[in-house]
C-alpha positions in Angstrom: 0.0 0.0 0.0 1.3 3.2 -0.9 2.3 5.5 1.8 3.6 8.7 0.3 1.1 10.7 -1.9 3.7 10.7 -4.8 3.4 6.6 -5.1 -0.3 6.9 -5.7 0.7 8.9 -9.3 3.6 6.9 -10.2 3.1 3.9 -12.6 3.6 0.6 -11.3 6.8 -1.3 -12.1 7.3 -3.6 -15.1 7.7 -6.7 -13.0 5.1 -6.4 -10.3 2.1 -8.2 -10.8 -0.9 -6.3 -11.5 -2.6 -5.2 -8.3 -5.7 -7.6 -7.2 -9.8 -6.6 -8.0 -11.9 -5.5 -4.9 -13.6 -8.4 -6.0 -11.3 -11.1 -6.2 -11.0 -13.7 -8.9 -13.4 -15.3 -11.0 -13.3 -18.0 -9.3 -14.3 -16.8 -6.3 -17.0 -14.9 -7.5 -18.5 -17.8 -9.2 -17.7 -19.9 -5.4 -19.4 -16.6 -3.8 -22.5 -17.0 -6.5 -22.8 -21.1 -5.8 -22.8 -20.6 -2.4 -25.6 -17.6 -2.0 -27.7 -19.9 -4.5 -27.5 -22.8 -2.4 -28.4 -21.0 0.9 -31.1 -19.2 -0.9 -32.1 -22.9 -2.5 -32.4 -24.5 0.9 -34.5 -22.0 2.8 -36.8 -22.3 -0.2 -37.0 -26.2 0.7 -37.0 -25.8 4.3 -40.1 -22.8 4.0 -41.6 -25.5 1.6 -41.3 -28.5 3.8 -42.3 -26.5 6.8 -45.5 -25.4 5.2 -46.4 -29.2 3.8 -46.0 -30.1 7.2 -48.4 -27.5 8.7 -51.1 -28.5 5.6 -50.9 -32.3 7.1 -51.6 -31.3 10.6 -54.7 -29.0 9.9 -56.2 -31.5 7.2 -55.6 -34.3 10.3 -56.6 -31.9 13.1 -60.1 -31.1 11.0 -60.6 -35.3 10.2 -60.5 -35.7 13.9 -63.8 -36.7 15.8 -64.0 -34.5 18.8 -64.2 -36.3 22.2 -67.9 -38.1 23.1 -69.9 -36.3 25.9 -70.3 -38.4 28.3 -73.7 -40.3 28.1 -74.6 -40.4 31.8 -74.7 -37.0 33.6 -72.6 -37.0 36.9 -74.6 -36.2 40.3 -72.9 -33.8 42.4 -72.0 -35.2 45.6 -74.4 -35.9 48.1 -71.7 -34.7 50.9 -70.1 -31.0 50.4 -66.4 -31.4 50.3 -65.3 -30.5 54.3 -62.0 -30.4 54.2 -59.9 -29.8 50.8 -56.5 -31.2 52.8 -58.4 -34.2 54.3 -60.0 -35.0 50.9 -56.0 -35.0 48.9 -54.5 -36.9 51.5 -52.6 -33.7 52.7 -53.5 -34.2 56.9 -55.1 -37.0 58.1 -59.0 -37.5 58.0 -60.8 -36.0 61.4 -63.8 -38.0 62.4 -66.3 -35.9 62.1 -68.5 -34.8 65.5 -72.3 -34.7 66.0 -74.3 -31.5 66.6 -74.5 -32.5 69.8 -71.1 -33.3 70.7 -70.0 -29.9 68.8 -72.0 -27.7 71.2 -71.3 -29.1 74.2 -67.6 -29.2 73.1 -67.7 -25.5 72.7 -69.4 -24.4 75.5 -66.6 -26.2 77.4 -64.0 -24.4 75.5 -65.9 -21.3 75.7 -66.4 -21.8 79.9 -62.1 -22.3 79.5 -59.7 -19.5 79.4 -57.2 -21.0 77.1 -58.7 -23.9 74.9 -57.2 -27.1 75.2 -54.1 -28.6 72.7 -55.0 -31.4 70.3 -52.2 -34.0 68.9 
């Protein structure tokens, strides 16, 4: 590369080889050219595939029967659900206590001035 603005107007020596295109050789041009084909080539075909692909899942997505209602309606429970934990398996089922034995149970605790600890 010339480094003093007087090389830049002074003709090039007999014996030096002529100075190289911006471009580079024909031969890499034409490697450049294959190349950008060939990408360009293979998105087509992966676009191409990609689309066939989604045209077979929404033709086989449309053939499909849709799920059966069921033929015999379900009865709520007869019981309400008491206690969500008990009912998963989360904390251990509490046997459950008659009206009776409720109020009585609370007018103890409420006769008490700190209730009692259960395990």
């Amino acid at each position: 590369m010339a480094t003093e603005p007087t090389d830049i107007f002074r003709p090039a020596a007999a014996d030096a080889p002529p100075p190289a295109p911006l471009a580079g050789t024909r031969s890499q041009s034409m490697q450049r050219l294959q190349v950008g084909l060939f990408g360009l080539a293979a998105m087509v075909l992966l676009v191409s595939l990609a689309n066939i692909i989604l045209n077979n899942a929404r033709e086989n997505e449309a053939r499909v029967v849709p799920e059966a209602a069921p033929s015999l309606a379900t009865s709520p429970t007869s019981t309400p659900i008491r206690d969500p934990l008990a009912e998963a398996g989360v904390v251990p089922d509490m046997p459950e206590q008659s009206e009776s034995q409720g109020s009585a149970a609370q007018q103890r605790q409420a006769g008490d001035a700190a209730p009692a600890l259960q395990p």
